[in-house]
VEXNU-147176 format. One line per field, with one value per residue: residue number from 1; residue in three letters; y, z, x of N, C-alpha, C, O in turn. Coordinates in steps of 0.05 Angstrom, whole numbers, always signed. Atoms other than C-alpha are relative to their C-alpha. Layout:
# residues N
pos: NUM	...
code: ALA	...
n.c2: Y	...
n.c3: Z	...
n.c1: X	...
ca.c2: Y	...
ca.c3: Z	...
ca.c1: X	...
c.c2: Y	...
c.c3: Z	...
c.c1: X	...
o.c2: Y	...
o.c3: Z	...
o.c1: X	...
This chain:
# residues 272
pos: 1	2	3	4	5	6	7	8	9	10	11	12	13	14	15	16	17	18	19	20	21	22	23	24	25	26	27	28	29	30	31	32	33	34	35	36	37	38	39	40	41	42	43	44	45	46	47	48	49	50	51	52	53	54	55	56	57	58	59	60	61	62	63	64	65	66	67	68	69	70	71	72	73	74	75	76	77	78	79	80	81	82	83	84	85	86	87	88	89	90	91	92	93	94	95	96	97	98	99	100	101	102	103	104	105	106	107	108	109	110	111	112	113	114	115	116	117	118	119	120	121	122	123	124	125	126	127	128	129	130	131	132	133	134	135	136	137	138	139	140	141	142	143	144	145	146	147	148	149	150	151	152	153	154	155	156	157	158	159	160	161	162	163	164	165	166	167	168	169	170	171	172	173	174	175	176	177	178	179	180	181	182	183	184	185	186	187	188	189	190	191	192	193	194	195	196	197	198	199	200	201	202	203	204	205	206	207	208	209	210	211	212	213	214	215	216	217	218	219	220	221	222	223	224	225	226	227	228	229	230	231	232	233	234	235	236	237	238	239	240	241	242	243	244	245	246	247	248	249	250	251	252	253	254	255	256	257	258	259	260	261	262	263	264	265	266	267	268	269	270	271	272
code: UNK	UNK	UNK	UNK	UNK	UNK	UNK	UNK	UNK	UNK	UNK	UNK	UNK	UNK	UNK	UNK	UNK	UNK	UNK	UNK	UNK	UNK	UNK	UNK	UNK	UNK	UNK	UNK	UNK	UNK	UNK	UNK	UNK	UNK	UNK	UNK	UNK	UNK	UNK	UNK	UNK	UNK	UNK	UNK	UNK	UNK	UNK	UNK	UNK	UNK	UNK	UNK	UNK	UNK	UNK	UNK	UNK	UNK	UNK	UNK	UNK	UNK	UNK	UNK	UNK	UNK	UNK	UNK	UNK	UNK	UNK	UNK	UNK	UNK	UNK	UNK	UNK	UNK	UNK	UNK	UNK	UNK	UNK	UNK	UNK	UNK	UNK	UNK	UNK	UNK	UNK	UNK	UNK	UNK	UNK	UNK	UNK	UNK	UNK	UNK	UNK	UNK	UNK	UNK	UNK	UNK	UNK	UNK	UNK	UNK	UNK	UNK	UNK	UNK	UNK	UNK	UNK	UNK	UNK	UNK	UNK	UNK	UNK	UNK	UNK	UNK	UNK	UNK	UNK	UNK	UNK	UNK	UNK	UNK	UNK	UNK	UNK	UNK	UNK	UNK	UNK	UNK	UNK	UNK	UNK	UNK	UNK	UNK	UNK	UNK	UNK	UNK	UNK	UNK	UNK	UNK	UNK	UNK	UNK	UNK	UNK	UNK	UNK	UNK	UNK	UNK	UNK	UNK	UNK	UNK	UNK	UNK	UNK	UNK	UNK	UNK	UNK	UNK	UNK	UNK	UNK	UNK	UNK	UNK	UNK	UNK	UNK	UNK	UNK	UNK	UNK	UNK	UNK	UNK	UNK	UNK	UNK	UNK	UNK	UNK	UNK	UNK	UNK	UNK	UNK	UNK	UNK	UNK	UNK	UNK	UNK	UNK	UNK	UNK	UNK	UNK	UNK	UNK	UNK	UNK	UNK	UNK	UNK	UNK	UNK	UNK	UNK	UNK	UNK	UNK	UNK	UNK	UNK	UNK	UNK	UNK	UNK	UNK	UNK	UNK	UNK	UNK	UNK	UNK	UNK	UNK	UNK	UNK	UNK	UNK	UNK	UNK	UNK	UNK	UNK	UNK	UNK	UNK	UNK	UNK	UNK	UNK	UNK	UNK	UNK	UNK	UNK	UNK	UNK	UNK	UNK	UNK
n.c2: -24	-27	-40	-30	-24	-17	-26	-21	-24	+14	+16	-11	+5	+20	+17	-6	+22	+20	+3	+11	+24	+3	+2	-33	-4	+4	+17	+28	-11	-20	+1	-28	-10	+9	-32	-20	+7	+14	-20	-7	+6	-16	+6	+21	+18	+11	+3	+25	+12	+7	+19	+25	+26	+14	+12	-6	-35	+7	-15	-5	-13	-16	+0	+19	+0	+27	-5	-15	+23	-1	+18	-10	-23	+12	-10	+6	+18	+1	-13	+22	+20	-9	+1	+27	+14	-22	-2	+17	-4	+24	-1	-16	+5	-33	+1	+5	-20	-8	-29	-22	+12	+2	-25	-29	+14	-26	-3	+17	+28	-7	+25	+7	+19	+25	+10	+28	-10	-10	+22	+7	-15	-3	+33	+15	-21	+11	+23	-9	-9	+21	+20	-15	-3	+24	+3	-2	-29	-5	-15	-12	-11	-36	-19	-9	-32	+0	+30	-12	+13	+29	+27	+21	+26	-16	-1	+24	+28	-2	+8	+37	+8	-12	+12	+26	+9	+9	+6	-16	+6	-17	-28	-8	-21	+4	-23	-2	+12	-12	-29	+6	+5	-30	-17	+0	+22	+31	+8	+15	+24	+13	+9	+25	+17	+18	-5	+19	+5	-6	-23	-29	+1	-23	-8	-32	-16	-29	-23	-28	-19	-5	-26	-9	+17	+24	+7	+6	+9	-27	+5	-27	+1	+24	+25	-4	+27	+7	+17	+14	+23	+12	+13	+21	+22	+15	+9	+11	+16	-2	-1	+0	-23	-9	-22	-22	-21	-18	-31	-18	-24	-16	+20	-14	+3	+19	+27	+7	+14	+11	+5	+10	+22	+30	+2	+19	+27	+10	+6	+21	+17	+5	+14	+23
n.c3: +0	+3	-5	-11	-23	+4	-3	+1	+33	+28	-3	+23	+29	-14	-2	+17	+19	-6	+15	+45	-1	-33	+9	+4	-17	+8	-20	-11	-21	-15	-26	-20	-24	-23	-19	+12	+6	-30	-13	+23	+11	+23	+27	+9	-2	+22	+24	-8	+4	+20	+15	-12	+7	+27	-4	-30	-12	-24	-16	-6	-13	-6	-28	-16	-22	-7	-17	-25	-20	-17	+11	+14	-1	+11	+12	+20	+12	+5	+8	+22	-1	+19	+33	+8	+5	+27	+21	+7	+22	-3	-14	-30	+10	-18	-3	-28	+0	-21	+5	-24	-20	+0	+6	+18	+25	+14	+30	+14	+5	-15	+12	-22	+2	-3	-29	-14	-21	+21	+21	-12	+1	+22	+8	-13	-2	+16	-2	-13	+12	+12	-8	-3	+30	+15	+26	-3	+0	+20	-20	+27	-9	+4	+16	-27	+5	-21	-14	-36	-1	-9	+1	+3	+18	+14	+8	+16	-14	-14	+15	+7	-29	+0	+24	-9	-22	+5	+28	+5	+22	+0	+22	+15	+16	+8	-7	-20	-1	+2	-6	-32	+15	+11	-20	-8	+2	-10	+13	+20	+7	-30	-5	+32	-9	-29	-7	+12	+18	-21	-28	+0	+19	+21	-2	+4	+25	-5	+4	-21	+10	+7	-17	-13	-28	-9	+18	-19	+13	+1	+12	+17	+32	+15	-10	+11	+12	-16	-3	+28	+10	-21	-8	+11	-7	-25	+19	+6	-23	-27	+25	-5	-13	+10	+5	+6	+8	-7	+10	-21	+12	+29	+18	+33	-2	+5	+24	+8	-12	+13	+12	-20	-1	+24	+14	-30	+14	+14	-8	-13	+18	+12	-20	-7
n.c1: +17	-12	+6	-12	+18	+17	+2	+33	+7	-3	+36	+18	-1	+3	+26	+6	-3	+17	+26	-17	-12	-22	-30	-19	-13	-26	+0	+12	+16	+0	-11	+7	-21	+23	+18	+17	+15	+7	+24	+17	+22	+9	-7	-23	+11	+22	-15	-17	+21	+12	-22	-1	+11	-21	-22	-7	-16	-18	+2	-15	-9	-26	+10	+8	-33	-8	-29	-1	-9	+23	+25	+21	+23	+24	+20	-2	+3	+29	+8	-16	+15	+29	+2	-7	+21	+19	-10	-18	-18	-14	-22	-9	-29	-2	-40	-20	-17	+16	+8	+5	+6	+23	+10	-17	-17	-20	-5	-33	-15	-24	-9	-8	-18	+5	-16	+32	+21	+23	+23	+21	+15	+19	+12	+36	+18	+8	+17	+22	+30	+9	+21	+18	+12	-4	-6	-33	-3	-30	-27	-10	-34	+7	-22	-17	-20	-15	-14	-8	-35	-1	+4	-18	+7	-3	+32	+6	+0	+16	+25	-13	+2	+18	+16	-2	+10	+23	+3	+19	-2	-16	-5	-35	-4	-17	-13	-17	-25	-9	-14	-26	-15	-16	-12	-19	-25	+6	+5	+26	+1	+3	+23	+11	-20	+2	+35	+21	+30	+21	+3	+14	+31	+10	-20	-2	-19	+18	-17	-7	-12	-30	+4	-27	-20	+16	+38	+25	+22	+24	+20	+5	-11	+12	-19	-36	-8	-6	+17	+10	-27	+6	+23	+4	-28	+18	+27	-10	-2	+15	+16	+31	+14	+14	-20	+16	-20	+1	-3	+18	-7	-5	+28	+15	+33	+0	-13	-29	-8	+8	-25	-18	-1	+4	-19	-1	+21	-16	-23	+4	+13	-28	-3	+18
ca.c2: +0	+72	+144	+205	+256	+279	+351	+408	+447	+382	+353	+391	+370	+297	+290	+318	+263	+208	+226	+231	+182	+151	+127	+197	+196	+156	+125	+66	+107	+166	+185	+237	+272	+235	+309	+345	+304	+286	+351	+357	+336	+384	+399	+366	+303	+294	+305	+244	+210	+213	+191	+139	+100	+94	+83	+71	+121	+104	+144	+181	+213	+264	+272	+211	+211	+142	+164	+208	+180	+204	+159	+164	+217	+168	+221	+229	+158	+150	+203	+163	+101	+137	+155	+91	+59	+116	+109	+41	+54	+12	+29	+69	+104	+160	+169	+144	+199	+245	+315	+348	+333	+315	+380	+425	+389	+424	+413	+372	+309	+306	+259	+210	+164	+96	+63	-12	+28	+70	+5	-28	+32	+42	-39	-38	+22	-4	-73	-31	+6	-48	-83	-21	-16	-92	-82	-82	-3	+29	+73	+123	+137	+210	+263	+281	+346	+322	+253	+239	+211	+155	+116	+46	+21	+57	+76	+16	-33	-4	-7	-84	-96	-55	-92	-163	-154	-129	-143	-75	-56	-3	+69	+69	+142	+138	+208	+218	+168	+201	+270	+238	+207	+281	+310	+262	+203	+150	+93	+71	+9	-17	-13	-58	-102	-119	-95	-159	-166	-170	-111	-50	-39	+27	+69	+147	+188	+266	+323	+369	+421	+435	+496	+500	+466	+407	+376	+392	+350	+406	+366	+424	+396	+340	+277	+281	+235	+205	+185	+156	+107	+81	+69	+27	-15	-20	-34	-90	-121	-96	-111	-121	-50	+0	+69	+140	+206	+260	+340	+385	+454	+502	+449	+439	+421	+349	+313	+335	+300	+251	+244	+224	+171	+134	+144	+103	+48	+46	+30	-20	-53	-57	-96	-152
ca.c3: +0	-16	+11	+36	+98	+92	+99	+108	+41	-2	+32	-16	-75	-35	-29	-104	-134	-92	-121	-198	-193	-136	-179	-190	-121	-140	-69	-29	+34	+78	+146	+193	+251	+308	+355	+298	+304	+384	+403	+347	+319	+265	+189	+196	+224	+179	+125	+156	+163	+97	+67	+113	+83	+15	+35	+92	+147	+189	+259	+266	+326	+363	+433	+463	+496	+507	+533	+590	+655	+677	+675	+623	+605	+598	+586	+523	+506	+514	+469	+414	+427	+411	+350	+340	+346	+292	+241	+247	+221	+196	+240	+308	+308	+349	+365	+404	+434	+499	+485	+561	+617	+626	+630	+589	+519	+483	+418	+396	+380	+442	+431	+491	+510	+490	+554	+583	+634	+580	+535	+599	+625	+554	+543	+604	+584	+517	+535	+577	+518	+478	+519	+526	+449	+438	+382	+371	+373	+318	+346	+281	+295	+302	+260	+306	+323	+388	+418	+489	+508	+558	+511	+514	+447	+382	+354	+304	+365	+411	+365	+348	+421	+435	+380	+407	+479	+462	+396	+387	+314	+271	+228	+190	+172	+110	+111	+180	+178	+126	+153	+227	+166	+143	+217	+252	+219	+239	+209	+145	+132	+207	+200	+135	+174	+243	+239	+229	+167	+209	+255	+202	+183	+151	+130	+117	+56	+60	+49	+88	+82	+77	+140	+127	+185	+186	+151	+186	+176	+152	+110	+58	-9	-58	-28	-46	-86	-40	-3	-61	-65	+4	+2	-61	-24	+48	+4	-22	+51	+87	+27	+62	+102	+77	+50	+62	+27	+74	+60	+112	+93	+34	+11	-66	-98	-97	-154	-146	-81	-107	-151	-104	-83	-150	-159	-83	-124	-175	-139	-105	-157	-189	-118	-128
ca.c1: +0	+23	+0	+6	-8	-76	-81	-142	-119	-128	-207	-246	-212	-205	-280	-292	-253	-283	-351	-319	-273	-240	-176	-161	-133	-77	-68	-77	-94	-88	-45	-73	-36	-83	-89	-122	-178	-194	-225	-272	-333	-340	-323	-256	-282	-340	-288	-247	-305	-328	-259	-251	-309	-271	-205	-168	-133	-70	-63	-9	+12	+60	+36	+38	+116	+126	+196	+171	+181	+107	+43	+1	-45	-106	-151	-112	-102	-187	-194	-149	-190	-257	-235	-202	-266	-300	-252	-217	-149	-101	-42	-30	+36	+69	+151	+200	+214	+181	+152	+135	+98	+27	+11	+59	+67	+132	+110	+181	+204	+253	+301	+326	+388	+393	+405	+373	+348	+307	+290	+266	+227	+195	+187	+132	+97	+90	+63	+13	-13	-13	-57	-99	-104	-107	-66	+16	+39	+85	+150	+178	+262	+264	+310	+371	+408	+433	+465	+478	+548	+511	+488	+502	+467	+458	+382	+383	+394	+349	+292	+311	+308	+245	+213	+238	+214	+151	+133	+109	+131	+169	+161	+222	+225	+276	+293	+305	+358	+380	+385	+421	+461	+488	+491	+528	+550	+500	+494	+439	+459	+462	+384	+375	+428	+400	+324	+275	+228	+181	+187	+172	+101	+96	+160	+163	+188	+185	+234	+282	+316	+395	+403	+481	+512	+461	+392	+330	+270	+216	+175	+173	+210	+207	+243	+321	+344	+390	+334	+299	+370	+353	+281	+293	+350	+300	+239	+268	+277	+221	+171	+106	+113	+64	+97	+67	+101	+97	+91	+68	+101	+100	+36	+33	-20	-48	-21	+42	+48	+10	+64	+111	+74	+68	+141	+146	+90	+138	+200	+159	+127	+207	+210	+159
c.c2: +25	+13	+19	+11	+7	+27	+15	+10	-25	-19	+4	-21	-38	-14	+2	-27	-30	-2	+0	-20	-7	-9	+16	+9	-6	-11	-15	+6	+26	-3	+22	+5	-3	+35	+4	-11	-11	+18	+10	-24	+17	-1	-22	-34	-8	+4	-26	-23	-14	-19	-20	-26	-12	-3	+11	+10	-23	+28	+8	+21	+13	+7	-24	-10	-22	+1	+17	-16	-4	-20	+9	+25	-16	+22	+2	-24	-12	+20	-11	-21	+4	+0	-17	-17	+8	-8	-31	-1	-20	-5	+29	+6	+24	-7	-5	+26	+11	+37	+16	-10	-8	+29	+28	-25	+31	+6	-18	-24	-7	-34	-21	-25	-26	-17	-34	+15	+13	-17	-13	+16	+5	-28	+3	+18	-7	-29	+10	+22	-17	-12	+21	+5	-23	-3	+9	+38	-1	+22	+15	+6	+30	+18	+4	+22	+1	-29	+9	-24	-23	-7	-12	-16	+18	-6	-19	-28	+0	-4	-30	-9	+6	-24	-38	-3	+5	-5	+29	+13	+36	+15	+7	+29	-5	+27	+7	-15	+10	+31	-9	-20	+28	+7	-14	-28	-22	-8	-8	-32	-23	-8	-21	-24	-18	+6	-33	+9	+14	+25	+26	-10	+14	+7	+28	+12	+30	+13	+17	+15	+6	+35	+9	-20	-32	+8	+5	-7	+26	-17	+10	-8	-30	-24	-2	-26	-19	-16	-21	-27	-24	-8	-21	-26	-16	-16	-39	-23	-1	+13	-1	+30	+18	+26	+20	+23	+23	+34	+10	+26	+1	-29	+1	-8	-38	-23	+5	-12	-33	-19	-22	-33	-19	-9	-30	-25	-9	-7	-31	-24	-15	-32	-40	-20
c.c3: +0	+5	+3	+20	-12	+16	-7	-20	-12	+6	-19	-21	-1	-13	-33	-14	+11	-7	-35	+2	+11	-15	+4	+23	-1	+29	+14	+35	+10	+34	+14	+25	+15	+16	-17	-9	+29	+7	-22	-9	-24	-28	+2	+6	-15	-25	+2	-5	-31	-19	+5	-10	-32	+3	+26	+18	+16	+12	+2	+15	+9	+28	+28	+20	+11	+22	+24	+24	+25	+2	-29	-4	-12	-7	-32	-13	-6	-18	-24	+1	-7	-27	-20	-6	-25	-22	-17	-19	+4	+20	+24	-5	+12	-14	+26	+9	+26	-13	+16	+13	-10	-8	-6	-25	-17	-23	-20	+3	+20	+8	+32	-3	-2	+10	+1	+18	-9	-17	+22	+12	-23	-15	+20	-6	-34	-13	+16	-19	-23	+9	+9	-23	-15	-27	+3	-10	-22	+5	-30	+18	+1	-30	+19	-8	+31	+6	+26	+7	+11	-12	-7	-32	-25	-8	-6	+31	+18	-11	-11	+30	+14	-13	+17	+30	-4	-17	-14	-32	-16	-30	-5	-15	-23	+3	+27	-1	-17	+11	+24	-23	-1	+28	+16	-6	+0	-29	-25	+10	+25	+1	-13	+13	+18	-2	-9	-23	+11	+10	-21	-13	-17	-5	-20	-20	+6	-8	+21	-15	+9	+17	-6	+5	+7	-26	+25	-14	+2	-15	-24	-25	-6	+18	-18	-11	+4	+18	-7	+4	+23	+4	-24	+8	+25	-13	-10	+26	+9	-28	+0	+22	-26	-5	-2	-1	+32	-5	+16	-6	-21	-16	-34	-7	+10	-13	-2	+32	-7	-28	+3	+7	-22	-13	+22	-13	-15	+0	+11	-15	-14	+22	+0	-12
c.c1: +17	-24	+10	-13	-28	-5	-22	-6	-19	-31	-16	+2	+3	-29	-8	+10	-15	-34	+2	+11	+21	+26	+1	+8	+27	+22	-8	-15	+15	+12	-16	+18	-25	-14	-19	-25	-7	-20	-22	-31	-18	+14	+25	-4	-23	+12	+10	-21	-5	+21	+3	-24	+2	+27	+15	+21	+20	+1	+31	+14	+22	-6	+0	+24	-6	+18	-7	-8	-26	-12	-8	-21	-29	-21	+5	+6	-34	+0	+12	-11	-26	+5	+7	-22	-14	+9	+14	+24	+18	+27	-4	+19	+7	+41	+4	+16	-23	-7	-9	-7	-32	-20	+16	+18	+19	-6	+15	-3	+18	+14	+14	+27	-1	+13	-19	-14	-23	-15	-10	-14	-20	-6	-32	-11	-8	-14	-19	-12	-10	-29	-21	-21	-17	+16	+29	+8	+25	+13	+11	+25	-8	+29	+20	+17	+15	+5	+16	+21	-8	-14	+9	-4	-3	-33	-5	-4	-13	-29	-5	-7	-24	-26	+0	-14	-28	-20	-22	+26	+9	-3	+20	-9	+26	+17	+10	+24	+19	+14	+12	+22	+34	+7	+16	+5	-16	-11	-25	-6	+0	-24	+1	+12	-10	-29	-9	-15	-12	-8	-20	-21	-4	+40	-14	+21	-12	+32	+6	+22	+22	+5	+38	+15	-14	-19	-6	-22	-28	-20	-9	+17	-7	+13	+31	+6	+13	-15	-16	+23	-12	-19	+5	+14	-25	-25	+3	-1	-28	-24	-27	-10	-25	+18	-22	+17	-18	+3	-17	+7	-1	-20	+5	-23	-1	+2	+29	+13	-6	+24	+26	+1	-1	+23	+10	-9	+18	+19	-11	-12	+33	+7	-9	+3
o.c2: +25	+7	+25	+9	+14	+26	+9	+15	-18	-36	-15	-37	-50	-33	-19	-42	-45	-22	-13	-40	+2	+0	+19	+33	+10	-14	-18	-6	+34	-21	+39	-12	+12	+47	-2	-3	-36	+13	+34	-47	+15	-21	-45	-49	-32	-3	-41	-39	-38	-39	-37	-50	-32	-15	+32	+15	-45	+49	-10	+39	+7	+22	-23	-25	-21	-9	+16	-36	-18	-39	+29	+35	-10	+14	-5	-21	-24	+25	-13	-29	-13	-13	-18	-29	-8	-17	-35	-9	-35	-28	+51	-9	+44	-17	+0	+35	-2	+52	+37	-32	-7	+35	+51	-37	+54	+26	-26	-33	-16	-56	-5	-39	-37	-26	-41	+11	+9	-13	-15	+1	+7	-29	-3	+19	-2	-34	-9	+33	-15	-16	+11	+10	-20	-20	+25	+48	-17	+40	-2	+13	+41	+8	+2	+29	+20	-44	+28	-47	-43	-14	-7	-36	+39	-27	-31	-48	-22	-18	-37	-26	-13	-33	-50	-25	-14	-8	+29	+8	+56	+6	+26	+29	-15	+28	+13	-1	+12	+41	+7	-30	+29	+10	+0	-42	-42	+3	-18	-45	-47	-31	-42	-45	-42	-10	-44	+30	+38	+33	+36	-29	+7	-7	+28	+10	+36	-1	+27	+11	+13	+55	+27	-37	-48	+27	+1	+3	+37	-10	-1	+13	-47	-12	-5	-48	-39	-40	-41	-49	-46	-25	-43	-47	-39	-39	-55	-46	-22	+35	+4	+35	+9	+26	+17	+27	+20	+41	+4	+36	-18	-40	+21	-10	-49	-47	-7	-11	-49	-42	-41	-51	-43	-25	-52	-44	-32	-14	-52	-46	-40	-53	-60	-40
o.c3: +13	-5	-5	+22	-36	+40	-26	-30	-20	-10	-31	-28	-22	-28	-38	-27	-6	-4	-53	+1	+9	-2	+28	+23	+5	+26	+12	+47	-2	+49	-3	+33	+13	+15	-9	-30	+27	+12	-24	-2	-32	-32	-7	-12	-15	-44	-17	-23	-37	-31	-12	-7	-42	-17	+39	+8	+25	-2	+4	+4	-2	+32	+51	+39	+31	+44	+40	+23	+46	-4	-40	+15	-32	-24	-48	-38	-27	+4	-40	-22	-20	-46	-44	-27	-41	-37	-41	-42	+24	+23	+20	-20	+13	-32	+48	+0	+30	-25	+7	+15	-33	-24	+2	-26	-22	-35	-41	+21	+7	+15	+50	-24	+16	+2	-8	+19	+2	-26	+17	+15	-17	-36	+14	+14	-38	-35	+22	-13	-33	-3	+23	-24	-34	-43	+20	-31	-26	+9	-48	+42	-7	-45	+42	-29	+40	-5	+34	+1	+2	+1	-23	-39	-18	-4	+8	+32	+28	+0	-21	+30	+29	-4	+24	+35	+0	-8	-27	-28	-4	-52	+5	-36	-11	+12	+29	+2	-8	+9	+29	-9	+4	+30	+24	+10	-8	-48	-13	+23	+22	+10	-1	+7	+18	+12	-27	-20	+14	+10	-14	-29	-38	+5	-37	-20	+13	-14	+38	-36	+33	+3	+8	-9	+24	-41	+46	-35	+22	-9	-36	-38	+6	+38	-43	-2	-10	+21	+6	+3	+17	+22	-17	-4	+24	-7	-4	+22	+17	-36	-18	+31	-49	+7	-16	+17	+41	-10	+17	-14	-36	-37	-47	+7	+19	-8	-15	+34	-7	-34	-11	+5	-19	-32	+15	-10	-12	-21	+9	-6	-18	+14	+9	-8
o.c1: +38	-46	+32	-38	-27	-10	-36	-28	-42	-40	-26	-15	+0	-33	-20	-5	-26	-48	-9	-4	+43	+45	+9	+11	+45	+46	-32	-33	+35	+4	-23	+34	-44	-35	-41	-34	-11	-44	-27	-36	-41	+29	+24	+5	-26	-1	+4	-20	-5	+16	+3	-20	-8	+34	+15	+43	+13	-3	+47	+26	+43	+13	-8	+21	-21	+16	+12	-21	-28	+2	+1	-33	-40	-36	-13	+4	-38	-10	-7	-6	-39	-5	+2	-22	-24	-8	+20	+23	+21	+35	-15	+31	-7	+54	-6	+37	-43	+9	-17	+2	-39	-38	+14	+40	+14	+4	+6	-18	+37	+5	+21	+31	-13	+35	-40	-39	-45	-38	-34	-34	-44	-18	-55	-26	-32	-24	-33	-33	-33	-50	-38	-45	-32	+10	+34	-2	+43	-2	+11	+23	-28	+45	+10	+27	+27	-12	+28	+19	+2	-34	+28	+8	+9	-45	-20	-19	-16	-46	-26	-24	-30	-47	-20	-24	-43	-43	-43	+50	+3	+1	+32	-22	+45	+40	+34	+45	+42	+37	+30	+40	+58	+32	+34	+15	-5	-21	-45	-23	-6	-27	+2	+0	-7	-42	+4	-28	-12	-31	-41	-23	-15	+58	-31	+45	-35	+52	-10	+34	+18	+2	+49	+27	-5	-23	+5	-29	-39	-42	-28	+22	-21	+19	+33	+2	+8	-10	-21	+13	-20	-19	-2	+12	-33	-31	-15	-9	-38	-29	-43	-33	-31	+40	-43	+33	-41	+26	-41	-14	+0	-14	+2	-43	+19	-4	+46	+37	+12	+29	+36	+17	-1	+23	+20	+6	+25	+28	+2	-14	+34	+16	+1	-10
């Protein structure tokens, strides 16, 4: 399966072709950013809605800080399970990664050390939403612009390990790895190496942007060609994930992300 983010600009012209003609989407389904759909019950949700009953949505969150060393914020995990129930999507999916407290989210991606003490801290908190969700959770690597001297294991082997204790399951961003490629060195090919089959479900293509001194993942250009090299190499391994292009900045229109993804179809079809 191939998609892409669904976004507010592109509903309209969304629902227009699913009453002309639903090829003319030119994807296999749709991601959403889970928040922008909890506190609501208006247009944007009866947009989701309506898409959702021609093809189908994966969840994809940024709120949910796995890595923070609080409880839970069950009010916000019930509020992700309502709409879980509404929409039935095919995948759940946040980051490994913590973003504030219970009550002061930062916003960020905030990146943490990979320690045992951190993979067994975030092993039982992920067999406890598992079994909240009934269903195996998916973890995306993050982008990096910092690394922390104690750790003992490197991203690739914590997410391998993660994955093995609780069989909860893995958002290969390709670009991020790329861009902690350019800033400090880490490895690609370590993933393709030690990851399981198995483990990834979905995997991530999107664009960033070149600040200088580093990549930062913005979301905001075509996918670099570079990246492109690497999804056709992972693809190849990890042949039954699902692939969704990403574009959240500087929006174009809808066929030329669209685009994107049928170049992703066509790498993968090269695959089969």
């Amino acid at each position: 399966m191939f998609g892409m983010g669904l976004r507010h600009q592109h509903y309209e012209e969304i629902l227009n072709r699913l009453e002309v003609d639903p090829s003319s989407l030119r994807v296999d389904h749709f991601e959403i950013i889970t928040e922008n759909f909890l506190d609501t019950k208006g247009r944007a949700f009866i947009n989701l809605k309506k898409i959702s009953e021609h093809i189908p949505i994966c969840f994809h969150g940024v709120s949910l800080s796995i890595a923070s060393d609080e409880e839970f914020n069950w009010e916000y995990l019930n509020k992700i399970k309502k709409l879980e129930k509404e929409i039935s999507p095919l995948i759940v999916s946040d980051h490994l990664c913590w973003t504030g407290t219970k009550h002061k989210n930062l916003h960020n991606l905030l990146p943490i050390p990979y320690t045992k003490e951190e993979l067994n801290k975030i092993s039982d908190k992920v067999l406890k939403l598992q079994d909240f969700f009934k269903r195996p959770m998916v973890f995306e690597n993050l982008s990096a612009y910092v690394q922390f001297k104690n750790s003992e294991m490197t991203e690739a082997e914590f997410f391998k390990e993660l994955h093995l204790k609780t069989g909860c399951e893995i958002l290969l961003d390709i670009n991020n790895l790329y861009v902690n490629l350019n800033n400090f060195n880490c490895s690609i090919d370590e993933w393709f190496q030690i990851i399981p089959k198995e483990a990834v479900k979905e995997m991530h293509l999107a664009g960033f942007t070149d600040m200088g001194q580093y990549y930062f993942d913005t979301h905001s250009n075509p996918i670099h060609s570079d990246v492109w090299e690497y999804y056709h190499k992972f693809k190849i391994k990890f042949n039954t994930a699902i692939t969704t292009v990403e574009w959240d900045e500087d929006l174009p229109s809808y066929d030329r992300v669209a685009d994107e993804v049928q170049k992703a179809k066509l790498i993968g079809r090269q695959n089969d």
